[in-house]
N, C-alpha and C positions, 0 to 999 in steps of 0.2 A: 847453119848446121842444125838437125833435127836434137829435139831435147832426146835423153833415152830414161825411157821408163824404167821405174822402181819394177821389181817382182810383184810386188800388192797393187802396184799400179797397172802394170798390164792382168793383173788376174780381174779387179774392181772393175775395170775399163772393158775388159772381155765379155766377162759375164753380163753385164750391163746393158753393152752392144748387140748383144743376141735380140732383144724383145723389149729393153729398154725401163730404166727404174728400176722401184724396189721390188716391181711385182716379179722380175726377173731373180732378182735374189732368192726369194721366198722359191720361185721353183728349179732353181737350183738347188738349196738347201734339201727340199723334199729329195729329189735325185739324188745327191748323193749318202743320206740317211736310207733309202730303198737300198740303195747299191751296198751301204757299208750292213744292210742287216741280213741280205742274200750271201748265206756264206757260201752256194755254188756255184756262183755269180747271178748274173739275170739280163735274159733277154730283151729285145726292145718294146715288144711288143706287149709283154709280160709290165714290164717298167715304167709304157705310156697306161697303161690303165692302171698299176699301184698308185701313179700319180695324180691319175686324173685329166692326163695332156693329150693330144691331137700328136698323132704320133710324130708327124713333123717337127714339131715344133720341141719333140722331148729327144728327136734325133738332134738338133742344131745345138741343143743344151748339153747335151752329151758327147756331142764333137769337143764342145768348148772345153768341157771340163778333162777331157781327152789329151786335148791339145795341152793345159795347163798341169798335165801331172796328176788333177786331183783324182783322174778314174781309169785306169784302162781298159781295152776292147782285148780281151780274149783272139787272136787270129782266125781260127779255124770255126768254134763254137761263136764268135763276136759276141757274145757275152758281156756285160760289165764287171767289172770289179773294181775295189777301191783302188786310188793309182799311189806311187810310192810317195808323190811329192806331200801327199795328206797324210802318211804316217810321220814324214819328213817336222812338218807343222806339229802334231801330234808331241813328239816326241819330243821337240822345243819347250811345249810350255811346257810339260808334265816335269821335264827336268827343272823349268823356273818355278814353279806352283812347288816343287821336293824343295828346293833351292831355301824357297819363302820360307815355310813350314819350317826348316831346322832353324831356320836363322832370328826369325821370330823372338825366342828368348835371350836370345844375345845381345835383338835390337834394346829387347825393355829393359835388360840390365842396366846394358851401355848409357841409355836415358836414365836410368834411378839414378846412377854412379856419379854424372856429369850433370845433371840437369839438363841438358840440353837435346835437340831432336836430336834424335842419331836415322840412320839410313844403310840402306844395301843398294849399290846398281853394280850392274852389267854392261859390256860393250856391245851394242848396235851397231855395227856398219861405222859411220865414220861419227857416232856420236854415243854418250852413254847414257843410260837410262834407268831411271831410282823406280826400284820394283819393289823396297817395302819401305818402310817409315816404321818409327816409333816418335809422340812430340816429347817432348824433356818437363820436368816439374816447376821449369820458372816461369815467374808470374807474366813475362812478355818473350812470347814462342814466335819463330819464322815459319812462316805459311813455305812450308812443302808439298809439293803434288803427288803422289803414286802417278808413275806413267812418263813423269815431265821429262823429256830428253836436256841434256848438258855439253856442251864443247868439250871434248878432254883436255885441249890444252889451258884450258883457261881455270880447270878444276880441282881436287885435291884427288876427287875418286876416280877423274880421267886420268891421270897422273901416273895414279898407282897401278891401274888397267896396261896404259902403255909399258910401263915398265918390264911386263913380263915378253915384249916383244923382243926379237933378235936384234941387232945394229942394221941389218940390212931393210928387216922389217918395221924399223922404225922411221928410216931415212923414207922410207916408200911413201910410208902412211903419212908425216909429216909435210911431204911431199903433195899428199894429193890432197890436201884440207886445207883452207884458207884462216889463218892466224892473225883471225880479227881482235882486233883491242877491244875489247868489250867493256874495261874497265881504263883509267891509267894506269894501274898495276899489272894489267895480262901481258904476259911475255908472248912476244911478236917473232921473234927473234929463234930460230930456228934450231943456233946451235946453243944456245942459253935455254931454249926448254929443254931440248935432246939432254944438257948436261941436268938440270933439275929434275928430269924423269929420273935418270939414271941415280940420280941421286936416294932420291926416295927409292927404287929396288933396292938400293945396297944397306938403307936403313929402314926397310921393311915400312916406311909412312909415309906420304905425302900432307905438303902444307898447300892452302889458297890463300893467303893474306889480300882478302877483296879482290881479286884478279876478275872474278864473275859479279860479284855484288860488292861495291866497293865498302859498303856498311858491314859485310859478312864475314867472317874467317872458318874454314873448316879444314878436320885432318881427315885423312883416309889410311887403311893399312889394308893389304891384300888377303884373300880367303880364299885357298887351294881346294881344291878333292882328293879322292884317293888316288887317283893316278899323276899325282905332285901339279896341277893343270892349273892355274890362278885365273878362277869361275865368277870374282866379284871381287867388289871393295865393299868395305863394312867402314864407316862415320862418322863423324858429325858435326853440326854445325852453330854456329854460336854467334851472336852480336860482336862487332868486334872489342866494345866498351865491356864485354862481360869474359871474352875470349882474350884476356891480355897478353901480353907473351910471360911472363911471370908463372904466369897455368901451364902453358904447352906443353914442358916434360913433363906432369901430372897427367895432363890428357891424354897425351900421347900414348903414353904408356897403359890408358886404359882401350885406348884405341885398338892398338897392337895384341892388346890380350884377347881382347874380343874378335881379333880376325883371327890367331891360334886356338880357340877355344871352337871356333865355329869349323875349322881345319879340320880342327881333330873332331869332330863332333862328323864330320864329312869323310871322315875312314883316311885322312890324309897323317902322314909320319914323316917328319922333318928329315929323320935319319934312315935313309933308304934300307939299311942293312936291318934295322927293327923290322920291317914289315916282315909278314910270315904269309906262305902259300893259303890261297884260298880255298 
């Protein structure tokens, strides 16, 4: 059975394919910066000399990008213009880059409050992803990466991600991801996470007791926007010889503030009836 490519995958794999390496990148890039600054669009011809290409060669580059979303061809006039899948793109990170930005002082609170790293991620596809950090003020901190993807079943901040999913769309998701033990703690067990998920939506946190890092514990709590949407989990993470259970309700509870504070700080109101027309 043929593997099936990622989206970035077959875009990396396309582009690449045209002419081959990074030099291919590089004139793709050009292409579509010409393309995104012609706001009448721009012809081919027009296109191969802003670029500098053999017009062959900036026709097949243009197909590609064509093909991919990133640009499309006008019918009549065959024109360039930007394609939608690049505002698509666009419009992802600029909401995570806004995302970062508000969340920023919550993360550093969260870290003064606890001593400990605190963190934000988001859901990727079938994994989640820590898109800010803050480290904590103790003298022995856990190496966290911006960037680094996590298993949600295995996590505090996957946990609380899934929760905001339907029953149906949990059993799905559940479904299609493999519930590796990654530790002796990670729950394998499909209807023992399902009830743990659920757990955690109904008390607004999730717990990891080493499930990922069996030396690790962290809590997570949910962060809404305005249109009630749970956009992230907000963190953190702690040794587990410093993370006793004794703390938990203390942490927790600052956990949990720090995801309502970042809510509201996101135009989000717990009490639908509060909100007022915009």
């Amino acid at each position: 059975m043929p593997k099936v490519k990622s989206a970035d995958a077959e875009l990396d794999a396309a582009i690449v394919g045209v002419t081959g390496g990074v030099q291919s990148l590089h004139r793709a890039m050009a292409i579509l910066q010409s393309v995104a600054r012609a706001r009448q669009g721009i012809g081919l011809a027009e296109l191969s000399k802003e670029v500098g290409l053999h017009s062959s060669t900036t026709f097949h580059l243009a197909k590609t990008l064509v093909t991919l979303g990133l640009m499309r061809q006008e019918p009549e006039s065959k024109r360039y213009r930007v394609g939608p899948r690049l505002f698509s793109l666009a419009s992802g990170a600029l909401d995570e880059l806004e995302l970062l930005n508000a969340a920023t002082p919550f993360l550093t609170a969260l870290a003064d409050e606890t001593g400990e790293n605190s963190h934000i991620a988001v859901r990727a596809g079938r994994e989640v992803v820590i898109i800010g950090k803050c480290d904590g003020t103790a003298s022995i901190r856990l190496a966290e990466r911006i960037g680094s993807a996590r298993p949600p079943h295995a996590t505090a901040i996957g946990k609380i991600l899934l929760s905001a999913l339907s029953d149906p769309q949990l059993d799905a998701f559940l479904a299609s991801i493999s519930l590796t033990a990654i530790t002796a703690k990670t729950i394998v067990d499909a209807d023992l996470l399902k009830a743990a998920i659920r757990e955690a939506g109904r008390n607004a946190i999730a717990f990891d007791d080493g499930e990922f890092d069996p030396d690790v514990r962290c809590l997570a709590a949910p962060v809404f926007d305005f249109r009630n949407r749970m956009i992230a989990a907000i963190g953190i993470s702690a040794p587990v010889w410093r993370l006793g259970l004794n703390r938990i309700g203390e942490i927790s509870a600052l956990v949990q503030q720090a995801g309502r504070d970042l809510s509201v700080q996101l135009g989000h109101v717990s009490d639908p009836t509060k909100m007022t027309a915009g």
